[in-house]
C-alpha positions in Angstrom: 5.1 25.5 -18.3 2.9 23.0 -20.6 3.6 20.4 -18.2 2.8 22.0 -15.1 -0.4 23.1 -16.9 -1.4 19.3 -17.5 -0.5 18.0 -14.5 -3.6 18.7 -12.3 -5.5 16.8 -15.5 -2.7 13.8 -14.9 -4.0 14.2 -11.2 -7.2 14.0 -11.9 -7.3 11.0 -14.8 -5.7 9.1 -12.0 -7.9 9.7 -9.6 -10.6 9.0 -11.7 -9.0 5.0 -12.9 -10.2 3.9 -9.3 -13.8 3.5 -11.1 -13.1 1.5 -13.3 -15.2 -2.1 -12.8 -13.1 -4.6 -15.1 -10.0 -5.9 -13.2 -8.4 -7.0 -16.9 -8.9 -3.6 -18.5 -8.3 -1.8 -15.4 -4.5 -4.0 -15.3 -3.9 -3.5 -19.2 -4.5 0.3 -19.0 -2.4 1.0 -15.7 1.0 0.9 -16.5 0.5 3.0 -19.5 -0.9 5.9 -17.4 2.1 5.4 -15.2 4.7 5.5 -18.1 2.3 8.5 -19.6 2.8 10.6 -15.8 6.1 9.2 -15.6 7.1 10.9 -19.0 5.7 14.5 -17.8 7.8 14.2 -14.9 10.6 13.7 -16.9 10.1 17.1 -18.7 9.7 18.8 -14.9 11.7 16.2 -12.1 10.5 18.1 -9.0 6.9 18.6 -10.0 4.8 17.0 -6.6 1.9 16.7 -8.5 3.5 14.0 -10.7 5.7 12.4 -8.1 2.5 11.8 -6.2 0.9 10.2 -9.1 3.9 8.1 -10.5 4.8 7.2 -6.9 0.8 5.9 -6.2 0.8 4.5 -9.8 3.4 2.0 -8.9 2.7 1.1 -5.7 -1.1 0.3 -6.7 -0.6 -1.5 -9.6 1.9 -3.9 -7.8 0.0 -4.7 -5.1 -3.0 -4.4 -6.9 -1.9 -6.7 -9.5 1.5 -8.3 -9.3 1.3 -8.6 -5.4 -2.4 -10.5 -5.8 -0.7 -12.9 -9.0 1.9 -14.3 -6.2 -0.7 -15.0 -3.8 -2.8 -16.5 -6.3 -0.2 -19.2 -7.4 -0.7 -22.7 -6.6 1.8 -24.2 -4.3 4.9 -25.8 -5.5 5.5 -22.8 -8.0 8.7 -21.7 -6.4 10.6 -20.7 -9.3 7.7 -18.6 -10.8 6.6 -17.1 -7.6 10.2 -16.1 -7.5 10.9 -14.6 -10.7 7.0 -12.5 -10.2 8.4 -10.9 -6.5 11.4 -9.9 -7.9 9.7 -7.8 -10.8 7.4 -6.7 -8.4 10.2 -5.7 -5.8 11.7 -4.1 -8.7 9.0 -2.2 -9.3 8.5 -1.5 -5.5 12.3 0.0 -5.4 11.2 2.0 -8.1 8.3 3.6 -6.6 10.7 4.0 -3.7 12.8 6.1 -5.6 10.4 8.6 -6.4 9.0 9.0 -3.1 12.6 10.1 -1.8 12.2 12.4 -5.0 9.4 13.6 -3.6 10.4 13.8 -0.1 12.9 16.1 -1.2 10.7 18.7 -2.8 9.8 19.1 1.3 13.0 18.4 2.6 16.6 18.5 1.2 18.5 16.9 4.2 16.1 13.6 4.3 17.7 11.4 2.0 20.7 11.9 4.5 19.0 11.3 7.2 17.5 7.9 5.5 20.9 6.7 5.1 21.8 6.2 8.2 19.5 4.8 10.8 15.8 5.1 12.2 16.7 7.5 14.7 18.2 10.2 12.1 14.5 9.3 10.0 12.7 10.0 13.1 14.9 13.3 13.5 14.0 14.5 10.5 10.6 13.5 9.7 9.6 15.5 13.3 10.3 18.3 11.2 7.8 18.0 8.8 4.0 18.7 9.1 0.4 17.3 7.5 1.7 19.3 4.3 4.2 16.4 3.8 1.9 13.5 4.5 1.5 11.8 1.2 5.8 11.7 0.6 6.2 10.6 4.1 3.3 8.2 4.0 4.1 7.0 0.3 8.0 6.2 1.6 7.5 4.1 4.4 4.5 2.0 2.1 7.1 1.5 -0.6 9.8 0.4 2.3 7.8 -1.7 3.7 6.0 -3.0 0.5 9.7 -4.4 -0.7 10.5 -5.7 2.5 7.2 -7.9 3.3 8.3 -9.9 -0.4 12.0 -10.0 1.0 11.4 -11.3 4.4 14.7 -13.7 4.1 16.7 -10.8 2.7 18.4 -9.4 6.3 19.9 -6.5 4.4 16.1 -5.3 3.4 14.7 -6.4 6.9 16.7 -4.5 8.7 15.4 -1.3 7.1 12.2 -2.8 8.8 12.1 0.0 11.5 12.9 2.8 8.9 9.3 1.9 7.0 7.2 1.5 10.6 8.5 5.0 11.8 7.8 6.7 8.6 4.7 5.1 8.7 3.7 6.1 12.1 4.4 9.6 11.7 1.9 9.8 8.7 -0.7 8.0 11.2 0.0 11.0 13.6 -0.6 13.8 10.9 -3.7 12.0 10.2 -4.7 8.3 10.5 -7.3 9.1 8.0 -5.0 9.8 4.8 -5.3 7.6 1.7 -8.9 5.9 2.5 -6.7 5.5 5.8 -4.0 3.8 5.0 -1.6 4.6 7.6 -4.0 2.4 10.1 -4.3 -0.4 7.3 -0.5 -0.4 7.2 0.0 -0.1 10.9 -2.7 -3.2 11.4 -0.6 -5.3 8.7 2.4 -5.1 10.7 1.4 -5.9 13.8 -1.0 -8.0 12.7 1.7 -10.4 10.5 2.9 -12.6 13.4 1.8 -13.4 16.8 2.8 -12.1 19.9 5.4 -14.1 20.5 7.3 -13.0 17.3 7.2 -9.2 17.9 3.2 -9.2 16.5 0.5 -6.8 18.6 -2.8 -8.5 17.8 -4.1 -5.7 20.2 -2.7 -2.5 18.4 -3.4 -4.6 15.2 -7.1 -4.9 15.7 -7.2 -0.8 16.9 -5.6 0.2 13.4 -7.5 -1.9 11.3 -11.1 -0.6 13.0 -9.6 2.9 12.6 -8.6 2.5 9.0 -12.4 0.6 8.3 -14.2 3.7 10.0 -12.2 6.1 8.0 -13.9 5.2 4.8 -17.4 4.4 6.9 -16.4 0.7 5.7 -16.8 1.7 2.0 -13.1 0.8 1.5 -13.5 -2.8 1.4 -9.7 -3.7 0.7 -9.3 -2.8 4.9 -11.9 -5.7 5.8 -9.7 -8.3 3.6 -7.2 -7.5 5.1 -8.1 -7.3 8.3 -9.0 -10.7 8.0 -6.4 -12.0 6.6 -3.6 -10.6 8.7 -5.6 -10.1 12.0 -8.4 -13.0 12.4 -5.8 -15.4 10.6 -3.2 -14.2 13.2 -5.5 -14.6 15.7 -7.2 -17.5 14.9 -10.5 -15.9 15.2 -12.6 -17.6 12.3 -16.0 -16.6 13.2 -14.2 -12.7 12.4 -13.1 -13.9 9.5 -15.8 -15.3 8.1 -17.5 -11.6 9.2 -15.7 -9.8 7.6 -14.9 -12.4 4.0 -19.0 -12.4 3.7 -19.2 -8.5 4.1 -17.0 -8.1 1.2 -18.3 -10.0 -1.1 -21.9 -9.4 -0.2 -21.6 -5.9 -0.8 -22.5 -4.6 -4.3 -19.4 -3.7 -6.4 -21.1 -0.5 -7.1 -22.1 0.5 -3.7 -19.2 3.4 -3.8 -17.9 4.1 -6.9 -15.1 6.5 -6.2 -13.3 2.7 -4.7 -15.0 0.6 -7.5 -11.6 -0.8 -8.6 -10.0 -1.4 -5.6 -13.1 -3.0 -4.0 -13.0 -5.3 -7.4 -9.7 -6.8 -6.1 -10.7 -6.8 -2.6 -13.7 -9.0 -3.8 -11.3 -10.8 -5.7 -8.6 -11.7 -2.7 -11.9 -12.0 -0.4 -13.3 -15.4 -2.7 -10.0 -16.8 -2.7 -9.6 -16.7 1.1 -13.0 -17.9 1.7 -12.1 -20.6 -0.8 -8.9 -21.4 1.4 -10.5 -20.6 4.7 -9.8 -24.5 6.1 -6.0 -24.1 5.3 -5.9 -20.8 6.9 -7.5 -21.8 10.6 
């Protein structure tokens, strides 16, 4: 009873981290709040309120952090780069876990259903409405989060389709979910490759716009990676350099409710402008 009591507060305290403006405390403090929500849950395993937080809690501080430290390292650090995406696949695989925890609380027959192909995940994920968004959505970003650092790995590829459905049906209960993040997905993965390697630089431009309007453009981390996924893709530099300068011309405090992650899309933004010659 205590716990479900403090879990809202757990809710809200997380909510509340994406103000904060300095990237080093912002790092230092987050995987303590995570182990904090994590230790709730252990007290009450099917509470939604803390699977949603401990599942966010990991996916945001790898990417945020671990993901940005690979991309970051100079080249020729093979054996470092290595030893980083494994922790942070690790920690992916983790977050995995309890988004099928939390799927569950919706749906007792999905983990099933995830066992087996993309057609039984498509079965069963029909079945579930906007009420199940953030599990569905939160699944298929964790899939596909593992994947895109395990792109040699054929026995994680091939659970490749799995993340995109899961994926797309959070786009259809709304587009706009998660500062919209089903779009920002959906442009990342058919905005990775050309054409000619199973890439859709047309459907990739469409989600990215989509996920940028959701926000009113507020959510800068869409604009990075718009560029760096679809206008690299694409080749379009003078896009590029559009939307690079946007981001870091735009105050750090022009919406505070995104102030951290618009600090590391600031961050990832100078670094591409930095590379922007080896990139085109």
């Amino acid at each position: 009873m205590a716990v479900g009591m403090t879990a809202p507060v757990v809710r809200i305290a997380s909510g509340d981290f994406n103000r904060e403006s300095d990237l080093v405390f912002a790092r230092e403090a987050s995987p303590g709040q995570v182990k904090t929500a994590e230790g709730f849950l252990a007290a009450d395993p099917d509470n939604r309120i803390l699977l949603d937080v401990v599942t966010r809690g990991y996916i945001e501080y790898t990417f945020g952090f671990l993901e940005d430290d690979i991309e970051a390292m100079p080249e020729g650090s093979t054996d470092a780069r290595d030893k980083l995406a494994k922790r942070a696949t690790a920690l992916y695989d983790r977050a995995l876990g309890y988004a099928l925890r939390y799927m569950a609380t919706d749906d007792k027959n999905f983990q099933a259903a995830f066992s087996k192909d993309t057609s039984a995940v498509e079965a069963e994920i029909k079945k579930l409405d906007k009420d199940s968004i953030a599990p569905i959505f939160f699944t298929g970003l964790a899939l596909a989060s593992s994947i895109n650092l395990n792109r040699n790995d054929m026995a994680r590829v091939v659970d490749l389709p799995k993340a995109i459905a899961l994926i797309k049906r959070a786009y259809a209960l709304d587009p706009t979910f998660y500062n919209g993040g089903p779009a920002m997905t959906l442009g990342i993965v058919y905005g990775s490759q050309g054409r000619a390697m199973g890439g859709d630089p047309v459907a990739s431009k469409k989600y990215f716009e989509e996920a940028i309007a959701a926000t009113g453009g507020k959510f800068l981390m869409c604009k990075v990676l718009m560029a760096r996924f679809y206008a690299v893709t694409t080749q379009d530099r003078p896009l590029f350099d559009k939307l690079i300068k946007e981001v870091i011309d735009t105050p750090a405090d022009s919406a505070p409710e995104f102030r951290l992650p618009n600090e590391v899309a600031k961050q990832k933004a100078r670094r591409y402008a930095a590379h922007a010659d080896d990139l085109f």
